[in-house]
N, C-alpha and C positions, 0 to 999 in steps of 0.2 A: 416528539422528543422535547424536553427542556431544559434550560440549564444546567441543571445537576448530572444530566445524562451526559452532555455533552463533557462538563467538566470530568467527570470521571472516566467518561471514552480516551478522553485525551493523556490524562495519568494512566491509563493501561497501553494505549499505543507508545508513550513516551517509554514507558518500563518493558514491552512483552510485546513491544510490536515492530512492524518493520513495513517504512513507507516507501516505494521502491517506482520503478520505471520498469519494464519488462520487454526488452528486445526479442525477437523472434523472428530465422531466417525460415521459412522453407522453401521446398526444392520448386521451382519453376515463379517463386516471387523473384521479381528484380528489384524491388527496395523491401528492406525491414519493417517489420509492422512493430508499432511503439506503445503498449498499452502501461494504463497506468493502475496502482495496487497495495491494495494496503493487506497486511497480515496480520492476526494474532494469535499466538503461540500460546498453549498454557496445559498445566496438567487438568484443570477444573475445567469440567465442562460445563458448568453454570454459568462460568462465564463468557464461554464462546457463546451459549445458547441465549444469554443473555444480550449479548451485541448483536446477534442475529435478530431477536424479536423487537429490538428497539432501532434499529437501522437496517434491515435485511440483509442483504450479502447470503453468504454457504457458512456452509462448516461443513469439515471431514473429521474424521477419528484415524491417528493411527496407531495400531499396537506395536508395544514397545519389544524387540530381541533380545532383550537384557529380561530378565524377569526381576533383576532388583529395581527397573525402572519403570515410573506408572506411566501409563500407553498419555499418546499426546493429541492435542483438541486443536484444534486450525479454525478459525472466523476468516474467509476473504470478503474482501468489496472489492471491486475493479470498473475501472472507466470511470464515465457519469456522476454512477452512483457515488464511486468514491472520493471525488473531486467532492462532490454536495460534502460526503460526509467530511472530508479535511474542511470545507470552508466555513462547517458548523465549528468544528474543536480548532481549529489556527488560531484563535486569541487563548486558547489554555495549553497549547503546546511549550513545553518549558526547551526541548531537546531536538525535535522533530519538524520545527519548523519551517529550515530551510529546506527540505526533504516535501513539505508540504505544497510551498511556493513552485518549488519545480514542476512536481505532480499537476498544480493546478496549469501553470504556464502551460505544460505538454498538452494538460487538454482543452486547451486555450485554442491549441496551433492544430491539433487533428480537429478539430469542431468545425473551424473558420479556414482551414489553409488548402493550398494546393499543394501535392506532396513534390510536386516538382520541384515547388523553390522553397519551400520547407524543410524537405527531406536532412540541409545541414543544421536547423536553427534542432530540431527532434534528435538527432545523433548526440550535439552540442549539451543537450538537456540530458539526456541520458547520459553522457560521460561525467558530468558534473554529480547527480545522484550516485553517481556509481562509485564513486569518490570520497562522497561524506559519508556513503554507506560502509566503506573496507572496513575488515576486520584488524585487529590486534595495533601495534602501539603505528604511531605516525610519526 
């Protein structure tokens, strides 16, 4: 990838993306498992196909219920991966940058930590993202 990939990843995460924290119980875990993830939403699928072939990650397709609405194209990265890719695009993030900083801290702390005495600093990061994340007016 190079610079112009990077700048132009970052204008579509900031516009049609969503850089998130992903908590997850299930049944017979005694702590939370805390992954981290980036999304992009879009009706083109050129363009998910696109961030897929120049960063990897998935894509999903899904059809739309409304039939006045065109079906919708999903790009994820998650983890690792997606840490590298925020740490590529974090100097062109205009919106999403603190959202960015978190992601990587988190997998800062699952990489190097003991979830023993980690377990608050990964809650703590998570409830911050979840924050800058909410929807409608503040």
């Amino acid at each position: 990838m190079n610079r112009d990939d990077l700048i132009y990843a970052a204008g579509i995460v900031d516009g049609e993306g969503q850089v998130t924290i992903d908590k997850s119980i299930r049944p017979r875990m005694v702590n939370p498992s805390y992954s981290v993830y980036v999304n992009v939403y879009n009706t083109n699928r050129d363009l998910t196909d696109h961030l897929l072939r120049v960063f990897g990650g998935s894509t999903s397709h899904s059809v739309s219920k409304n039939p006045k609405h065109k079906d919708e194209h999903k790009w994820t990265i998650y983890g690792n991966s997606a840490v590298d890719f925020l740490s590529g695009i974090k100097p062109f993030l205009k919106l999403k940058s603190k959202q960015a900083d978190l992601c990587i801290s988190l997998q800062e702390v699952i990489n190097g930590g003991n979830l023993r005495y980690d377990k608050p600093i990964r809650e703590e990061l998570y409830k911050q993202i979840s924050d800058l994340n909410k929807r409608g007016a503040i």
